[in-house]
C-alpha positions, -999 to +999 in steps of 0.1 A: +415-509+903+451-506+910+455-501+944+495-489+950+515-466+926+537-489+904+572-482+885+570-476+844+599-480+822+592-455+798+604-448+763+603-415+750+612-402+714+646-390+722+685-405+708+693-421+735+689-457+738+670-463+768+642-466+786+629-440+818+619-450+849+584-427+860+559-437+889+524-442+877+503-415+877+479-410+899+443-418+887+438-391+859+411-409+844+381-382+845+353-412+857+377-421+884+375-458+872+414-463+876+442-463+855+446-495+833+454-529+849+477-535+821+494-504+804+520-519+785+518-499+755+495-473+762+507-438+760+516-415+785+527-382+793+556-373+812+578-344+821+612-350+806+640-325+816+618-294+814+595-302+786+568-325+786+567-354+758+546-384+752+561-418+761+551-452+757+554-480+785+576-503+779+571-525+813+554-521+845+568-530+881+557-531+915+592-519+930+618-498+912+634-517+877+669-530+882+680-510+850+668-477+868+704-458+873+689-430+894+676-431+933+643-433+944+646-395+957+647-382+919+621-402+903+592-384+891+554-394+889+543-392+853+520-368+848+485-389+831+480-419+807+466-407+771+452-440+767+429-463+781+440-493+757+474-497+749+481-491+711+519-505+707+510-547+705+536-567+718+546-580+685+551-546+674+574-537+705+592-573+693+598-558+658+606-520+674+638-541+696+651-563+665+651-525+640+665-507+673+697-531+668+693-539+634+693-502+623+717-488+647+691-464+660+675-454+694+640-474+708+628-438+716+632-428+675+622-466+669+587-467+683+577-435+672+584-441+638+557-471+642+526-455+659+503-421+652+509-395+670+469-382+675+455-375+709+423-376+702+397-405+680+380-380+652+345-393+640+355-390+605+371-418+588+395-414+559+365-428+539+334-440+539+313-469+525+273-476+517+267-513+521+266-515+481+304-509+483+310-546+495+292-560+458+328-555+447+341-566+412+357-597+406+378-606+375+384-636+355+421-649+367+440-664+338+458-699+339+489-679+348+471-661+374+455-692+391+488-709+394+504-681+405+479-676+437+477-715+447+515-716+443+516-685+469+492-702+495+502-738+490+538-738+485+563-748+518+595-743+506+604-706+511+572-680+531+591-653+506+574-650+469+576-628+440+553-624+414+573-616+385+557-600+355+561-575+329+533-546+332+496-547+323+501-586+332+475-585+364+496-585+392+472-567+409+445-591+403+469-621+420+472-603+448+435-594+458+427-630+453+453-638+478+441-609+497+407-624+496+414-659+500+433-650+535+410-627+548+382-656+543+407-676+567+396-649+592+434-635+588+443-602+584+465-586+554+491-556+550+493-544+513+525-517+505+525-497+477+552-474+469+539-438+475+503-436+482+499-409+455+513-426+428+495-454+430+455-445+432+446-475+416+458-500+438+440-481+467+409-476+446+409-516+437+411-526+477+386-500+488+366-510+462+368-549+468+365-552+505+348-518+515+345-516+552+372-539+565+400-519+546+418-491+559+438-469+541+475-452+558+488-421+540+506-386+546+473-368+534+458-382+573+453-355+604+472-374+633+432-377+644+424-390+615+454-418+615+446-427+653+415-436+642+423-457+614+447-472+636+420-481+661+400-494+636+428-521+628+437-528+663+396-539+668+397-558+639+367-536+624+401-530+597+412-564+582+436-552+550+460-524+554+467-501+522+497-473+528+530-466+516+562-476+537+550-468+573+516-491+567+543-519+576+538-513+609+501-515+609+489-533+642+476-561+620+461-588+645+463-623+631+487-609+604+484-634+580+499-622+547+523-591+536+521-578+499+545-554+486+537-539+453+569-523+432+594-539+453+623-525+435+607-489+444+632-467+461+610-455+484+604-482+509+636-470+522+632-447+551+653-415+547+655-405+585+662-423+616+657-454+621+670-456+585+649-490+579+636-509+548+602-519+547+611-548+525+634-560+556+609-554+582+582-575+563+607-599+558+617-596+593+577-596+610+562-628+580+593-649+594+586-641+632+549-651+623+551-680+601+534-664+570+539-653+535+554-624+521+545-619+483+564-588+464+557-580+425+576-559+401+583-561+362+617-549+375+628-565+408+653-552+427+691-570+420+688-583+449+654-598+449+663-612+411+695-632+434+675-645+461+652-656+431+680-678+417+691-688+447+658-701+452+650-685+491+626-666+468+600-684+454+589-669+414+557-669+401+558-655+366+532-639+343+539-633+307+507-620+293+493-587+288+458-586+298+441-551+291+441-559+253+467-542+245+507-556+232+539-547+246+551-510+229+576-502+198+608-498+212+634-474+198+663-463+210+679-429+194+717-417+190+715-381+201+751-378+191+736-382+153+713-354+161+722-324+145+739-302+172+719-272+171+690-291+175+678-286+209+664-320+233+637-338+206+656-359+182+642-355+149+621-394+154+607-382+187+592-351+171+579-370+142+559-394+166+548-364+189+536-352+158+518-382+147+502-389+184+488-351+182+469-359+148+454-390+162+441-373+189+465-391+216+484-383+241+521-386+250+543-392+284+574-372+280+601-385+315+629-362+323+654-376+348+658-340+371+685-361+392+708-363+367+746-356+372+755-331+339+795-333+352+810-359+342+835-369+318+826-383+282+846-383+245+821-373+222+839-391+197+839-428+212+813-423+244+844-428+264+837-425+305+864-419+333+854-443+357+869-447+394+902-473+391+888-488+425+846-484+427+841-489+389+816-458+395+820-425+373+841-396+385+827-366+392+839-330+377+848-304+400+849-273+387+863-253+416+896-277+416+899-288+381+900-322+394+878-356+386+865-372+418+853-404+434+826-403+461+833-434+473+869-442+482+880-400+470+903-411+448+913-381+422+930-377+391+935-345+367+908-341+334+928-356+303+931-330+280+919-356+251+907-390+251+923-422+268+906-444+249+911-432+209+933-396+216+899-374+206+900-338+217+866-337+211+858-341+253+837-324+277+809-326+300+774-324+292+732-324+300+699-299+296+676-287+328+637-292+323+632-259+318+648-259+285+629-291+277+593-273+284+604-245+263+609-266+234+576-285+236+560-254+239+578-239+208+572-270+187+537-277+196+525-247+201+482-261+197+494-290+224+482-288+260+512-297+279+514-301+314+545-302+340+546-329+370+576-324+392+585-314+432+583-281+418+555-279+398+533-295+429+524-270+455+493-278+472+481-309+487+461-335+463+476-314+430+491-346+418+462-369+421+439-339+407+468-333+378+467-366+370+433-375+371+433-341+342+453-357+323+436-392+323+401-376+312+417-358+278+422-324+290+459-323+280+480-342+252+514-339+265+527-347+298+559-342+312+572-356+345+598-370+368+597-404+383+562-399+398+542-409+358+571-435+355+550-462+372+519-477+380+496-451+367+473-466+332+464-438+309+437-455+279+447-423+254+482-426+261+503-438+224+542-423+231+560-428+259+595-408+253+627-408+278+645-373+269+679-385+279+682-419+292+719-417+304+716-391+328+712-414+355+744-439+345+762-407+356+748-408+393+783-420+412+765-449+424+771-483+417+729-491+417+727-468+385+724-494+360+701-507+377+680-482+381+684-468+343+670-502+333+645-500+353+632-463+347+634-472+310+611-508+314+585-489+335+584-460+311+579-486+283+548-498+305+531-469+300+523-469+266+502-498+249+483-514+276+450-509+257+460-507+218+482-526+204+499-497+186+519-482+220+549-466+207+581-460+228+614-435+223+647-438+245+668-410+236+707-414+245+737-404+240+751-442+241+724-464+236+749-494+234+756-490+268+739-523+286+711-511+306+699-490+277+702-516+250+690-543+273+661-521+282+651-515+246+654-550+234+632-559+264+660-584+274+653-588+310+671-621+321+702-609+302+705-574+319+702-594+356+727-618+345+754-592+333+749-570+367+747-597+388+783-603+374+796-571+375+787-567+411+803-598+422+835-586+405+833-554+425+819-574+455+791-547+458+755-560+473+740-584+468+777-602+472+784-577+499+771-558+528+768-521+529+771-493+562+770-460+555+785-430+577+770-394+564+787-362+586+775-336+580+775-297+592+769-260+584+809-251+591+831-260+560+860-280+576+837-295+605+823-329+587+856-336+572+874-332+602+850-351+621+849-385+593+889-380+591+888-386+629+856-409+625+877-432+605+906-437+627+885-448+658+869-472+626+907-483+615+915-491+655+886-511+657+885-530+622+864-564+626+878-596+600+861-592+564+854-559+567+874-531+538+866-491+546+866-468+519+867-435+527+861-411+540+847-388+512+829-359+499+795-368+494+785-364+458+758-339+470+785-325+488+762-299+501+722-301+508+708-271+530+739-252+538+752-285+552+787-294+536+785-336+536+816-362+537+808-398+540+831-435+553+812-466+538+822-498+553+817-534+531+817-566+544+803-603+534+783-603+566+766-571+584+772-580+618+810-574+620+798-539+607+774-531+631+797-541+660+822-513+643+797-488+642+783-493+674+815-485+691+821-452+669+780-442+673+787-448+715+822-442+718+829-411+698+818-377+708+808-359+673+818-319+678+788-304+682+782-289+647+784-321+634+756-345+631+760-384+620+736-404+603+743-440+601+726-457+575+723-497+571+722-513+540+720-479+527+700-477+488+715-448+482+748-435+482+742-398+467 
């Protein structure tokens, strides 16, 4: 027992970057046994202004902390610890200080990012497990497999690996037995998966193979319920970690091995502050720790494919499809052959809807919801207006007749005909989901078809429960959004049809290509993983254009090799650094004025290397009642950029209807 009140630096969940200084509380435990001897880490609860908040210590002392900037007078005894055992480890607090200046954000926003914010242990586990749950299925590895998991444990040169593979071709398998093989070790193992719903096998296959020692981290958790699964990992009752982004942090004790499933996935990118990566922070925590990282995809991020050939990425490929099954029919369609009246199912697509129907299969429809339907295109020759400057497509607006960039705002007025062969036949095109529902309904009137989208779900679990519907025979046509793209295995599935494939090379970003390619290869993945007979249609309105024709002809290396070019040419990542400045606020004029005035204190402080474009109208120029403008700064290196935004983020006092987000290596640029 302690026996004198001591001095906590304290970090609440606040934007400022700091720490507070608190004395101890009194003893508040209710046995009177003391507070802990140790509380670095534990929770606490302190009055802060006039609200109280939960805080974590960050340090104890036995007389007032150097850093403290207030006298003794006005320090205030903090009010009882939450905890009896801290749950923030050291090596988590490590990781929490590199993101804090990595990411440009405050320790307070940091930290609580990383831990659950229960108050209370609940008896009731996220699952629960008979002994006859550890019997758990093994499977055969293939030649490909095997040398794929000793390469991952036995190989020096590089702790980074990526299993490379199209899909059906067992990553999953690969990385259980690595799973397994460290867990034997008596290490522990964090596995990411892109968004726990989407992926119930993955967290089925873990569960299922080690039972009791896994824990699984998801949004569907009660705080309660994620304290104690985070109790259960910092005892080691927990070995392997399954969750989405945020399972990154799991308080892992003798971490010995990170997986990331779908690296390429865009959500491993956190969309709110601290705006971090959990590709980064793995990266970040398996080099602090000496141990491997292993990420899989059949389409890996452009910059994962660089580090690949560059070698600080080691590959491990598999080639083989082992459910059966044979990669799909690929077929790309002109829609600008289609006859014009003839609504959003090419004539081919219809047929082989058809044709799956009789056979008693079933069929994936994707619609790309994000699409951008203003932009420029000659119906004659496919000809885009594309930015002189960011090689990115200008965007319509209506309002002042003028094509836009979002990136650098350069403008220019809507040729009346075509630059490229003098057509008048120009114009800006694209069909809602709506529409496409309708006409699935009208031409398949006997079908069971069924909608998965952000508006079609409305109650928690629909998706799994939709899906799991859908899997079992109860409807023959399914039409969705990203969310059926990938992972999910249907054994009745024969078509797998991509309504309009181009509708994300308008997106104004310079990742589009990428990601087109990618929707279409995971689309294509869907179909034929248990017959050989799979059959695939991407509709377009220019299937010539790279990532589309690439995609089709399953030519992989080729698309990586022609982006990678193109990117170095525009000296976007992976050649360059990205930092993104978002303003944004409810009053019209207010975010311009504030990036116009952003930018100058930027311009007055310019570091060597780095080129500012900007400042812009976001392409969502407005998202709930917020009008948006944007400065994105590019450099080789990312340092020069964070020394630049630190002293606009400290040094320059936003009005107060404006908000900034500052966004590192940013994935998105909407």
């Amino acid at each position: 027992m302690t026996s004198k009140q001591r001095y906590l630096e304290v970090i609440v969940n606040v934007p400022l970057n700091q720490t507070f200084t608190y004395l101890e509380p009194e003893d508040s435990s209710e046995e009177g046994k003391g507070n802990p001897e140790n509380p670095f880490g534990c929770r606490v609860e302190v009055r802060f202004g006039n609200r109280k908040l939960t805080g974590i210590v960050a340090a104890i002392h036995d007389g007032i902390p150097a850093n403290c900037p207030v006298d003794k007078t006005k320090i205030r005894t903090a009010l009882r610890y939450i905890d009896k055992e801290p749950i923030l480890t050291q090596e988590l607090y490590n990781t929490a200080l590199w993101m804090q200046k990595y990411y440009l954000s405050s320790i307070g926003e940091t930290v609580f990012a990383m831990i659950p914010s229960g108050r209370r242990e609940t008896d009731s586990s996220s699952f629960s497990f008979t002994e006859d749950d550890l019997s758990f299925e093994k499977k055969e590895l293939s030649s490909e497999q095997t040398a794929a998991v000793e390469g991952i444990l036995t190989q020096s040169e590089s702790l980074f690996h990526y299993l490379y593979g199209t899909t059906g071709s067992g990553k999953t398998e690969v990385f259980l037995t690595v799973a397994e093989r460290t867990l034997q070790k008596g290490m522990g193992v964090i596995y990411l998966v892109p968004e726990i719903g989407l992926t119930p096998q993955v967290v089925e296959a873990v569960v299922q193979r080690f039972g009791k020692v896994a824990a699984v981290l998801h949004s569907g958790l009660t705080p309660s319920q994620r304290l104690n699964e985070w109790k259960r990992i910092l005892h080691e009752e927990a070995r392997i970690v399954v969750g989405a982004r945020s399972a990154i942090f799991a308080p892992v004790k003798k971490l010995g091995l990170i997986i990331i499933d779908e690296e390429h996935d865009g959500s491993y990118k956190s969309g709110s502050a601290p705006r971090y990566h959990a590709r980064q922070v793995a990266m970040h925590r398996a080099a602090k720790l000496g141990i491997p990282l292993v990420m899989g995809s059949a389409t890996p991020s452009v910059e994962s494919w660089k580090a690949m050939e560059d070698k600080t990425i080691i590959r491990h490929t598999l080639t083989k499809r082992l459910a059966g099954g044979a990669m799909p029919s690929i077929r790309a369609v002109n829609l600008s052959l289609e006859p014009s009246q003839g609504g959003c199912l090419s004539r081919e697509l219809e047929d082989e809807i058809r044709s799956a129907l009789d056979q008693k299969r079933q069929t994936i429809l994707f619609l790309n919801r994000r699409g951008f339907t203003h932009f420029f295109r000659c119906n004659s020759c496919g000809f885009e207006m594309k930015c002189k400057n960011c090689s990115v497509p200008l965007t319509y607006h209506k309002t002042e007749n003028r094509l836009r960039c979002h990136y650098c705002g350069y403008s220019i007025q809507p040729p009346a005909q075509c630059p490229e062969c003098g057509s008048l036949d120009v114009g800006y095109s694209g069909f809602g989901t709506e529409f496409i529902e309708a006409e699935v309904k009208s031409k398949f009137p006997s079908a069971k078809v069924m909608r998965i989208d952000t508006d079609s779900l409305t109650k928690k679990g629909e998706l799994q429960e939709k899906l799991n519907l859908f899997k079992s025979g109860e409807y023959d046509i399914l039409l969705g959004t990203q969310m059926i793209a990938k992972g999910l295995n249907f054994p009745r599935l024969k078509l797998a049809g991509v309504v309009l494939a181009d509708t994300g090379l308008h997106m104004p970003d310079f990742r589009a290509a990428e990601r087109t390619f990618a929707l279409i290869t995971q689309v294509a993945g869907r179909a034929g993983r248990f017959f050989p007979d799979g059959r695939v249609i991407v509709q377009s309105y220019s299937p010539d254009r790279e990532p589309i024709a690439l995609a089709v002809s399953a030519q992989t290396e080729e698309f990586y090799t022609r982006e990678l070019q193109n990117r170095e040419i525009l000296c976007f990542p992976p050649y360059s650094r990205l930092l993104r400045f978002v303003f944004r606020s409810s009053v019209p004029e207010a975010a311009k004025t504030a990036a116009n005035g952003a930018y100058h204190i930027l311009k007055a402080n310019i570091q060597s290397g780095v080129d500012i474009l900007g400042p812009a109208e976001c392409p969502l120029s407005m998202i709930s009642l917020n009008y948006r403008h944007q400065i994105i700064l590019r450099s080789k290196q990312i340092v020069p950029m964070q020394k630049m935004a630190e002293v606009l983020i400290y040094g320059y006092s936003a009005p107060k209807n404006v908000y900034i987000e500052v966004d590192v290596d940013p994935v998105n640029l909407m």
